[in-house]
VEXZALO-972884 format. One record per residue (C-alpha): x, y, z. Coordinates in steps of 0.25 Angstrom, whole numbers, plus 5000, padded with zeros to 4 digits. Each point is the difference from the previous one (the first is absolute). Layout:
XYZ...
***
This chain:
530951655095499349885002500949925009500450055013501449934998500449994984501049885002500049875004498949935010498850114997499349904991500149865008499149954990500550034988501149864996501150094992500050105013500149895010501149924990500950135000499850005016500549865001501150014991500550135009499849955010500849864998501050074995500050095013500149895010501049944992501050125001499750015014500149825002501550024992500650135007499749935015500449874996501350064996500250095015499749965014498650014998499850035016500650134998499250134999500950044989500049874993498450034999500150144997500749964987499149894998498950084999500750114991500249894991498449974999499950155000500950044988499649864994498350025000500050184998500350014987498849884997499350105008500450124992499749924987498849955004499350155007500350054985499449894992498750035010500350164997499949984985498949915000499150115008498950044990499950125012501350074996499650024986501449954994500249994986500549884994501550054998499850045014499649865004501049934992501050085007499849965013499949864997501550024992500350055011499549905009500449904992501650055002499849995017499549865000499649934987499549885006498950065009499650084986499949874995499349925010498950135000499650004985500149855001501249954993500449915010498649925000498650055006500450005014498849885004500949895000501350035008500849925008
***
């Protein structure tokens, strides 16, 4: 493979990479930001949810994107019913991060 991680965050210059990031990644912080402000934030277990919330919230994001990187690896030899078989399945974990890496949500170089 050419990458060393096949998800998110390998390609920092690549715009539709780093607009998938940020759109995990917001969505992460804000299921942590709501599950503390909902419990006594200065508890370890209030924290402890808080953070399995970003978890469960940003992995299958993660999931999604690692197989969109898979099935665009001209290494593995895929064939194309291959390809479009990760990317369905993909697609089914977390569409908008498929979305934002084949740039449907815009090009990534003018975010906010």
């Amino acid at each position: 493979m050419t990458h060393f991680l096949p998800m998110l965050g390998d390609r920092r210059t690549d715009p539709l990479d780093n607009l998938a990031y940020q759109g995990l990644a917001q969505r992460a912080v804000d299921a942590f930001e709501i599950a503390l402000h909902y419990q006594d934030a200065c508890t370890a277990e209030a924290r402890q949810e808080a953070l399995h919330n970003a978890l469960t919230t940003a992995a299958p994001g993660l999931v999604a994107a690692a197989l969109v990187r898979l099935a665009d690896d001209p290494g593995l030899g895929l064939t194309i019913e291959q390809r479009e078989y990760l990317t369905d399945i993909a697609t089914g974990l977390d569409l908008d991060t498929v979305e934002d890496l084949f740039g449907a949500n815009g090009d990534g170089i003018h975010t906010s």
